[in-house]
Wavefront OBJ file of the C-alpha trace (Angstrom):
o trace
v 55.920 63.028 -66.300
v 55.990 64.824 -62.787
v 58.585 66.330 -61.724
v 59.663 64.252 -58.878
v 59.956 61.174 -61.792
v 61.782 63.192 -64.040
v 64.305 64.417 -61.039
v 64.548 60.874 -60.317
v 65.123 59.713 -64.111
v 67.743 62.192 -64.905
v 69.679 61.259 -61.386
v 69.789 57.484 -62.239
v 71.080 58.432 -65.568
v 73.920 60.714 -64.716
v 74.907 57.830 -62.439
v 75.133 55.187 -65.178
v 77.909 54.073 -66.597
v 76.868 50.978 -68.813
v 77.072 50.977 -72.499
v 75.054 48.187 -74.094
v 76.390 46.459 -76.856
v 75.200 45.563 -80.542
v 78.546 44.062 -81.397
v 82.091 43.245 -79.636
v 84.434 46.223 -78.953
v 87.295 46.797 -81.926
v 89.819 48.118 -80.196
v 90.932 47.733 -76.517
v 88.536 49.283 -73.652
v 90.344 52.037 -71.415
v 91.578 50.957 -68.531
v 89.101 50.386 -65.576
v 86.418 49.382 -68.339
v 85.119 46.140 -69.097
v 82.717 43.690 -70.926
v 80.019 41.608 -69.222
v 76.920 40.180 -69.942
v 74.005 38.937 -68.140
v 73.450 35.567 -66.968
v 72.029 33.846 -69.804
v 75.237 31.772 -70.724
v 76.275 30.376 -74.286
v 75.077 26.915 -74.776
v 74.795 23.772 -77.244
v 70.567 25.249 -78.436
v 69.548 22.937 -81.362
v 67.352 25.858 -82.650
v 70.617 27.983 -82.985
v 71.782 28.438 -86.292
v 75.243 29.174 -85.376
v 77.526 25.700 -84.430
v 79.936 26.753 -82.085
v 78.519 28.869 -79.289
v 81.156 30.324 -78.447
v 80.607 32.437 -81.005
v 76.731 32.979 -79.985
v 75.418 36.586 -81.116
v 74.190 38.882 -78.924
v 70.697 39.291 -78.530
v 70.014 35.411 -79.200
v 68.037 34.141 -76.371
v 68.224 37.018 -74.531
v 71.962 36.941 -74.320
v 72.924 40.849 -73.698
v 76.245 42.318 -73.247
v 77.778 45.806 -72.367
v 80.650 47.953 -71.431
v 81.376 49.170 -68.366
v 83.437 50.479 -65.525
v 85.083 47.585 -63.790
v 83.029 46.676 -60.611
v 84.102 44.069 -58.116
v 80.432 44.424 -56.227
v 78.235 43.900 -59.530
v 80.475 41.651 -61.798
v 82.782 38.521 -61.532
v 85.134 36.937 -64.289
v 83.204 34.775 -66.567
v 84.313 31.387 -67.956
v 81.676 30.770 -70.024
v 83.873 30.284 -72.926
v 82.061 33.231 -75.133
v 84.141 34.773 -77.454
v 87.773 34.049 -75.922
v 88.936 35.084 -79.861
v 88.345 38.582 -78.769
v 87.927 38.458 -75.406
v 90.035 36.834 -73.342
v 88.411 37.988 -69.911
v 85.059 39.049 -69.944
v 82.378 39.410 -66.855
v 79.155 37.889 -65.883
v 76.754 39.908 -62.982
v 77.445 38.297 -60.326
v 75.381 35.694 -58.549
v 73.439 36.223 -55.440
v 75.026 34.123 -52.740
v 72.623 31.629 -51.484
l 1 2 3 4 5 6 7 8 9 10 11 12 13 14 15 16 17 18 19 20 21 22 23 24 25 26 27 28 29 30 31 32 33 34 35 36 37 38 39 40 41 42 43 44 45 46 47 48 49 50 51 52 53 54 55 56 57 58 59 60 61 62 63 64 65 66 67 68 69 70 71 72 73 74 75 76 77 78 79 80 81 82 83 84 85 86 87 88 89 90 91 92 93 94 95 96 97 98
């Protein structure tokens, strides 16, 4: 790797903040942290073994999530209905405006 990419690499991750996810948070994030996901949403899939999606897995069509600091310019509240046993506000990236 050169060392312009490598300058460039280790900048963007000192700047990064996001923690993906392989399962939901046990305990309560600090304050000024949250969880969002991307914008595949949780929806009726016949393939999907699971009955009730709003209990979809992560990973399962693409579905990622992550903690992060709380960020009014990336993320928005989600209603999506995933998880509200454990999470009762979670955020989505937002939309682009069109």
């Amino acid at each position: 790797m050169s060392p312009d990419r490598t300058a460039t690499t280790d900048l963007h991750r000192s700047r990064s903040t996001k923690r993906y996810l392989s399962g939901l948070p046990r305990r309560s994030l600090p304050e000024g942290r949250v969880v969002a996901h991307n914008r595949v949403r949780p929806h009726l899939d016949p393939t999907c073994p699971f009955r009730d999606m709003s209990q979809m897995p992560l990973g399962w069509n693409g579905f990622r999530a992550w903690e992060d600091d709380a960020d009014d310019e990336h993320y928005e509240p989600c209603d999506c209905g995933w998880r509200t046993d454990r999470l009762p506000v979670h955020y989505r990236v937002k939309r682009p405006v069109s």
